[in-house]
C-alpha positions in Angstrom: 0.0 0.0 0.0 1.1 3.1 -1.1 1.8 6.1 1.6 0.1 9.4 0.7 1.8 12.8 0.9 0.5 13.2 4.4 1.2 10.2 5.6 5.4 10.5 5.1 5.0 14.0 5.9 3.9 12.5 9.5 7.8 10.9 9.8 9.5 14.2 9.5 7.4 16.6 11.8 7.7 17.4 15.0 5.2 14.9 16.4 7.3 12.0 14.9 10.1 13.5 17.1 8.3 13.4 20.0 7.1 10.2 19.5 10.8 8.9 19.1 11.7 10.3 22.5 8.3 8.4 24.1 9.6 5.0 22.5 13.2 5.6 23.6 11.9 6.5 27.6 9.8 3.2 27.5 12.5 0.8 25.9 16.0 2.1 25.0 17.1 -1.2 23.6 14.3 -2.0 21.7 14.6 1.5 20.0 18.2 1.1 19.8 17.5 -2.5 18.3 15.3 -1.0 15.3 17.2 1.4 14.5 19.8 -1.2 13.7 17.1 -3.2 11.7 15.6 -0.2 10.5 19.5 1.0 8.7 20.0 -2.4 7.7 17.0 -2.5 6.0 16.4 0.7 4.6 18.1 1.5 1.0 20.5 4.6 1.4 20.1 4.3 5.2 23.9 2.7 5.9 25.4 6.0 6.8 23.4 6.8 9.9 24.7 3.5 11.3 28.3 3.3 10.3 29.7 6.1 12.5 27.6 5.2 15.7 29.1 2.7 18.5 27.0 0.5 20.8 27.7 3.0 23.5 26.2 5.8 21.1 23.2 4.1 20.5 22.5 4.0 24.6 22.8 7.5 24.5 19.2 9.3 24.6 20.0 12.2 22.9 22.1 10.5 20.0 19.7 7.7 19.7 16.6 10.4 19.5 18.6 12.4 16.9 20.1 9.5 14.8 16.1 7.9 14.7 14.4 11.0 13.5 17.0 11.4 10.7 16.2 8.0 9.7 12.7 8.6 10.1 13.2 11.6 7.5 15.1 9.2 5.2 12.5 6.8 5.4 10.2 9.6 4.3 12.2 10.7 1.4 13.2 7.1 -0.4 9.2 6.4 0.5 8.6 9.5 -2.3 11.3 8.6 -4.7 10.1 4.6 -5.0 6.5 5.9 -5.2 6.0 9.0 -7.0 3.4 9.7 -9.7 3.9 12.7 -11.9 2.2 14.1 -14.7 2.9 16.3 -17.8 1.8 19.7 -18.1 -0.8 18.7 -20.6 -2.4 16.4 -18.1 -2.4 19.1 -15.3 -3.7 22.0 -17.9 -6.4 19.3 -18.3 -7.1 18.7 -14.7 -8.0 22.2 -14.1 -9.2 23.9 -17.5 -6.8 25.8 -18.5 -3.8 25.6 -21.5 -0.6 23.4 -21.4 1.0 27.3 -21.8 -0.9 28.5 -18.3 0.8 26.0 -16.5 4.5 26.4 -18.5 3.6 30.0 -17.2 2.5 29.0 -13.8 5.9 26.9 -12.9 7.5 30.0 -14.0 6.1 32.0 -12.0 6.4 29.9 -8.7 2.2 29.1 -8.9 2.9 25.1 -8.9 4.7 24.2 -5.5 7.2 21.0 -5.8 7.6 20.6 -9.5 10.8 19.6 -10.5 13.4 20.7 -13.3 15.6 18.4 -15.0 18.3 20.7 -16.0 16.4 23.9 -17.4 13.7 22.2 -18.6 10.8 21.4 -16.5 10.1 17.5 -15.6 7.1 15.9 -15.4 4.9 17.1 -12.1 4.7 14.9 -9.0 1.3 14.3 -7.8 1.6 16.0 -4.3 2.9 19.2 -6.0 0.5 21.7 -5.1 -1.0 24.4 -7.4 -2.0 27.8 -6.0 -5.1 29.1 -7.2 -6.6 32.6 -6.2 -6.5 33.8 -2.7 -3.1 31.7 -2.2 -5.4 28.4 -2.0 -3.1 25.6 -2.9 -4.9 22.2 -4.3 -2.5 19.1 -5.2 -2.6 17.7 -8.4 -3.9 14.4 -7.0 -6.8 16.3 -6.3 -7.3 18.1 -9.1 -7.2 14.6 -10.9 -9.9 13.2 -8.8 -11.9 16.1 -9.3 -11.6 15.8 -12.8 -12.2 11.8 -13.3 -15.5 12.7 -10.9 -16.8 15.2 -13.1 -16.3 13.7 -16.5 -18.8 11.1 -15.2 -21.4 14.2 -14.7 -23.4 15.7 -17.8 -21.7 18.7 -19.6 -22.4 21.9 -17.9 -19.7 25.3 -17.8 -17.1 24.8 -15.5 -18.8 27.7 -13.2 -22.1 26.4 -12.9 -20.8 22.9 -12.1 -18.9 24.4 -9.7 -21.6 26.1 -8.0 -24.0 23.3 -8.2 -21.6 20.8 -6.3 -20.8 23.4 -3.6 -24.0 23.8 -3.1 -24.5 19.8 -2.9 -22.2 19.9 -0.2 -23.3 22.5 1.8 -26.3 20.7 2.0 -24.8 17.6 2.9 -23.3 19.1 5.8 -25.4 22.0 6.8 -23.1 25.3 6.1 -20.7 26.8 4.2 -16.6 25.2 4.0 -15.8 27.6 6.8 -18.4 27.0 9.2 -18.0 22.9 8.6 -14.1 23.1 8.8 -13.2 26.1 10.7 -11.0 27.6 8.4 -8.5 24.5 8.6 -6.0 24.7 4.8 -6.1 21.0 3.3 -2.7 20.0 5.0 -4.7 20.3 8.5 -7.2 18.2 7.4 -7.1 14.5 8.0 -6.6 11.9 5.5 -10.0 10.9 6.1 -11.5 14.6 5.3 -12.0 13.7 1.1 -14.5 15.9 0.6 -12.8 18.7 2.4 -10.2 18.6 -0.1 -12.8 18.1 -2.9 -14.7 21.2 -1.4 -11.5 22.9 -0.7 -10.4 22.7 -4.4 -13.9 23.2 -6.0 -14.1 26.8 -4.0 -10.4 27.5 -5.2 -11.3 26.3 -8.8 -14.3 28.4 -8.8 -12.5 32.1 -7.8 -9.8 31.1 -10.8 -12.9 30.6 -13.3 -15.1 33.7 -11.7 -11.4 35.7 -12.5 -10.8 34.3 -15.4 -13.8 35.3 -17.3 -13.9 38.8 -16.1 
């Protein structure tokens, strides 16, 4: 099973630190142990075992530090095996505009954690993130799902679809984005929340359209 963005962002933070520290106060040699399994086991991870002794690895603070830098390594080779990117043409697609917007977007900084491959532009990883109006930022994962969802719908503008299924789920949940999700930007939001990111990125979607045609 594949981990989402979120998910290996959850080895690198802050709480992943903490929850290190917990694990090495209940059971120093058990941490100390998977580490050891964890660098043996890990592609690329031999370096953050090489220099360390036994006697290092009973130290709290160098076990705690050594961990969380394999926990960030972890993270990182977890993106590399498993990315998806797309083309510009697919992402222009995604979200209605030309393959030349998006050229101009990545220019301009709009299309957070695309890559270049010399000083060309490479193909666009799926949890790069795409700032529409208002600095909303949607990933191109979502975008995708919002497109495969509405090419099952009838043919309507992109503005009136847009309204209609923000108004589907207001219904559904009884107010507007803000009032269901307090304001919270799509990274807060659980990996559960899937309509808040559909909602989020319909609402962002809909300024850039409203702009667009003025």
């Amino acid at each position: 099973m594949r981990p989402t963005a979120i998910e290996r962002g959850l080895l690198t933070g802050e709480p992943a630190r903490n929850y290190v520290k917990k694990m090495i106060e209940t059971d120093r040699v058990l941490t100390a142990a998977l580490f050891k399994n964890l660098t043996f086991a890990v592609r690329g991870a031999e370096p953050y075992d090489l220099s360390l002794s036994e006697e290092d690895l009973m130290n709290e603070e160098v076990l705690l530090d050594v961990t969380s830098k394999l926990f960030r390594h972890i993270s990182e080779e977890s993106n590399q095996e498993n990315k998806i990117t797309f083309s510009t043409t697919d992402v222009a697609k995604y979200i209605g505009v030309s393959p030349q917007t998006i050229n101009t977007w990545l220019r301009e900084g709009k299309i957070i954690g695309a890559e270049k491959d010399g000083k060309k532009w490479s193909r666009i990883p799926e949890d790069a993130e795409v700032i529409f109006a208002a600095g909303k930022r949607v990933s191109v994962s979502v975008l995708k799902a919002n497109w495969e969802m509405e090419n099952l719908q009838p043919e309507i503008d992109e503005v009136s679809y847009l309204k209609e299924s923000l108004h589907k789920l207001e219904e559904k949940y009884g107010g507007t984005f803000e009032e269901v999700f307090g304001g919270k930007t799509v990274k807060e939001l659980t990996t559960e929340d899937t309509d808040a990111s559909v909602w989020w990125s319909y609402k962002a979607r809909l300024e850039h359209a409203k702009t667009s045609g003025d």
